[in-house]
N, C-alpha and C positions, 0 to 999 in steps of 0.2 A: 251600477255595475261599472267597473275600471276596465274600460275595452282596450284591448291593445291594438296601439295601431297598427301594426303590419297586417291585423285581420280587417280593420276598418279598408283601407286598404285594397284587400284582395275582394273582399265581399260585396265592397259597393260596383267593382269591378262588374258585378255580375248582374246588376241594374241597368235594365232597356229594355227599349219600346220595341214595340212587333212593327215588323216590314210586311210586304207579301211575301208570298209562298217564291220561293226562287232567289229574293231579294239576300245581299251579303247584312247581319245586326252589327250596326256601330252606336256602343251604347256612348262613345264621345264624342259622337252628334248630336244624340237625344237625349241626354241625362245631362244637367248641371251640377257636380259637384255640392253639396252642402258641409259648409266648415264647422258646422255647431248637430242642429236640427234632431228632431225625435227620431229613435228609434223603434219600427217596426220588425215583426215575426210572424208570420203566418202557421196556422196547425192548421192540416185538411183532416178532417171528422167526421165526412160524410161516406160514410162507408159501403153504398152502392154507388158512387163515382170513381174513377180510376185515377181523375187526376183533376185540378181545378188550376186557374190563375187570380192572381190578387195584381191591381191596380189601385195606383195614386197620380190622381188627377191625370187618370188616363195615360200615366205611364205606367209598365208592367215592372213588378219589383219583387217576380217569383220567378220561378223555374232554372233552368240551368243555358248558360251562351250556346249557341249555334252558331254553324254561319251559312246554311242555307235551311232552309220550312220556315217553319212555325218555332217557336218557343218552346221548349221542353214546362211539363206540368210539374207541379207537385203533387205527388202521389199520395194515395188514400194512406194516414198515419205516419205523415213526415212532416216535416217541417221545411220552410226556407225563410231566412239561411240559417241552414243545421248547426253554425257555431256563430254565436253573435248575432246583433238585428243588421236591416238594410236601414242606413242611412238615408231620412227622408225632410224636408224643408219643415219645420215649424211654422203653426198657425193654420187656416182652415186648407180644408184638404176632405176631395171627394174622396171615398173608400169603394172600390167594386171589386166583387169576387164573382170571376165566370166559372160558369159550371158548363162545358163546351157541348154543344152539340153533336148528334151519336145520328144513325141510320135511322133510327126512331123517334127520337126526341130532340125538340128545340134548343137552345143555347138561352139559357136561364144565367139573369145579371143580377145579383143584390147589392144594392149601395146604399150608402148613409154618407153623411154631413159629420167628419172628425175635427175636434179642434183639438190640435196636438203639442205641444207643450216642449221647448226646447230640452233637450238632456234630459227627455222621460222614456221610457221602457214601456209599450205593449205587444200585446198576443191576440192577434186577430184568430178565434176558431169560427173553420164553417164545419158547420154539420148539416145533418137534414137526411132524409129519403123520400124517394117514391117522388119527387117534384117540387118536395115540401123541404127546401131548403133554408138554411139563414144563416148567420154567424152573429157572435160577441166578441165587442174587442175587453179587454181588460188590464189592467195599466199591472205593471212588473213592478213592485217596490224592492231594490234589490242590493240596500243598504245593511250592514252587518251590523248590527247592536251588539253582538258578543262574539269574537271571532274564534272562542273556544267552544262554541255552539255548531251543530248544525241544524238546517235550517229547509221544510217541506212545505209544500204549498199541497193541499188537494182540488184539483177543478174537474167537475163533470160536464163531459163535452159530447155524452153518451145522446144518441136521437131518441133512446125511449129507453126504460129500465124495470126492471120488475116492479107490481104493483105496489108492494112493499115497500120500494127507496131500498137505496142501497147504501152503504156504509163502509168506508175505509178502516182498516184496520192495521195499526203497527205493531210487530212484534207482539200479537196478542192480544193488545190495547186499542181501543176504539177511537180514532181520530175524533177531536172535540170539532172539527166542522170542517165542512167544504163548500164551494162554489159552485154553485147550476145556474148556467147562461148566465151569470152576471155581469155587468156593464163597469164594475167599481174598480177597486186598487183592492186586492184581492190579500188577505193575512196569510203571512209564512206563518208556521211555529215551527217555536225554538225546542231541539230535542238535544239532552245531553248524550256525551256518546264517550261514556270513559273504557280508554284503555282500545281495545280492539274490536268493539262493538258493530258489529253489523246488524242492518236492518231488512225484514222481511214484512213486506206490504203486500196483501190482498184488498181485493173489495168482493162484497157477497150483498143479498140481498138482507135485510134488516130482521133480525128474528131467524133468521136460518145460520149452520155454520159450516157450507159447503163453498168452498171460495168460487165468483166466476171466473177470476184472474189473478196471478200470485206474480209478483216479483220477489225470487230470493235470494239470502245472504247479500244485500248488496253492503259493498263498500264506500260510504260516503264520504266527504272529506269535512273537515271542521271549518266555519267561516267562509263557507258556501252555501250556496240556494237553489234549493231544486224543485220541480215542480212535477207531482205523479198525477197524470190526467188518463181520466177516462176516454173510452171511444168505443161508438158501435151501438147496433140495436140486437135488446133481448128479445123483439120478436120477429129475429130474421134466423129464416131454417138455414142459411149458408154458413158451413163454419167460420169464414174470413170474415165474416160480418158478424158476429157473434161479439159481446162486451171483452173490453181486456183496457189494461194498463198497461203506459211504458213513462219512462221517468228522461224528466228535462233539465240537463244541468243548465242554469241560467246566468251563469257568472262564473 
C-alpha cells in the first residue's frame, strides 16, 4: 500500500500508552517514532463486547487520544485506525487484545508472540463470545498486479455461522473462496469492472438463497483493494449481534 504521509503522520499521532484514571496522555513520552516498521489494523468482531483494546509490547495502539480517563475503545465492528495502519517497530513483538472488565465479568487478555516484517500490512480480528474469545492476525498483500482491475478479499471473522457454511456471493456469482480464522497473507481477486459497473455482495448460508447480509450497488474504484469481512454470530437472538458484512478499502 503507498501510504501517504500526512496520514502516517496524523495517525501514528494517535498511538499511546494508558496513564491512570485522572492522569493528562502524552503519547511523545511514550511512544518512539518508527521511520520504516510494519504496519498494523485492528477489526473488533466480537460482537457481544462493546469495545476492546489492542496492545504492542504493552503499548496501546487502539482507541481514540483523551486527555483525562482511560483510553477510548474500539467499538464492536470498527476498526483502528479507520484510514491506514498504526505504525509499529519491526521484528518480534508481543500482540494483546483486552477485552475490558464489566460489573460482572473479569478483564480477559489474549496474546501471542508476532514476528512482523518491516513495510508489511496486517489485520489483527478479535472475535469470540460468551468468554470465549480470540483473534487472527492476517498479513494485507496490497500490491496491484493490474491497475485496471479491481480487486476483493473475503474474510470471515463471524463467531459462529450456520451449520451449512456460508458463502459470499458477487453480483449473482459465488465468490471462488474465503478466509476463516486464518493466520496466512490472505488472496485478493481480481474482478473486471467495465465501464460503470457496480458490485452487490451478500453472504447467505450455503444451499439456501435468502441473503443474511447484502451490501448494494457499491461503487468501487479500479486499482484498489478492498476487503468485505464478515462479523457476528448466527446464533445470537440479538439483532446487533446477528451476521452482516461491511467492506474495507485497504489502500
Amino acid at each position: 500500500m503507498k501510504l501517504k504521509y500526512i496520514w502516517n503522520a496524523l495517525l501514528f499521532a494517535s498511538v499511546f500508552a494508558m496513564g491512570s484514571c485522572g492522569e493528562e496522555f502524552n503519547f511523545l513520552r511514550n511512544v518512539t517514532p518508527a521511520t520504516n516498521g510494519a504496519r498494523v489494523k485492528l477489526f473488533h468482531a466480537a460482537p457481544d463486547v462493546p469495545g476492546v483494546v489492542a496492545s504492542i509490547n504493552d503499548k496501546i495502539i487502539s482507541g481514540v487520544l483523551t486527555t483525562v480517563g482511560n483510553p477510548g475503545l474500539v467499538t464492536y465492528g470498527n476498526l483502528f485506525p479507520i484510514i491506514d495502519y498504526a505504525v509499529i517497530p519491526s521484528g518480534s513483538a508481543k500482540l494483546k487484545v483486552t477485552v475490558p472488565a464489566t460489573a460482572t465479568t473479569p478483564e480477559v487478555n489474549l496474546s501471542t508472540d508476532l514476528n512482523l516484517a518491516d513495510n508489511t500490512y496486517y489485520t489483527v480480528h478479535a472475535l469470540g463470545t460468551g468468554g470465549k474469545y480470540d483473534f487472527f492476525v492476517s498479513q494485507d498483500d496490497l500490491s496491484i498486479p493490474d491497475p485496471e482491475k479491481t480487486y476483493i478479499r473475503f474474510v470471515s471473522a463471524l463467531t459462529d455461522g450456520p451449520a451449512a457454511g456460508i458463502e459470499f456471493v458477487v453480483n449473482n456469482v459465488v465468490a471462488a473462496n474465503f478466509a476463516l480464522r486464518s493466520t496466512g497473507k490472505e488472496n485478493f481477486q481480481a474482478f473486471e469492472q467495465p465501464g460503470s459497473t457496480r458490485f452487490t455482495i451478500i453472504i447467505r448460508e450455503k444451499g439456501k438463497t435468502a441473503a443474511l447480509s447484502t451490501l448494494s450497488n457499491l461503487n468501487l474504484v479500479r486499482g484498489k483493494k478492498y476487503t468485505i469481512v464478515a462479523r457476528g454470530s448466527n446464533a445470537s437472538s440479538v439483532a446487533a449481534q446477528k451476521p452482516i458484512i461491511r467492506l474495507v478499502s485497504n489502500n
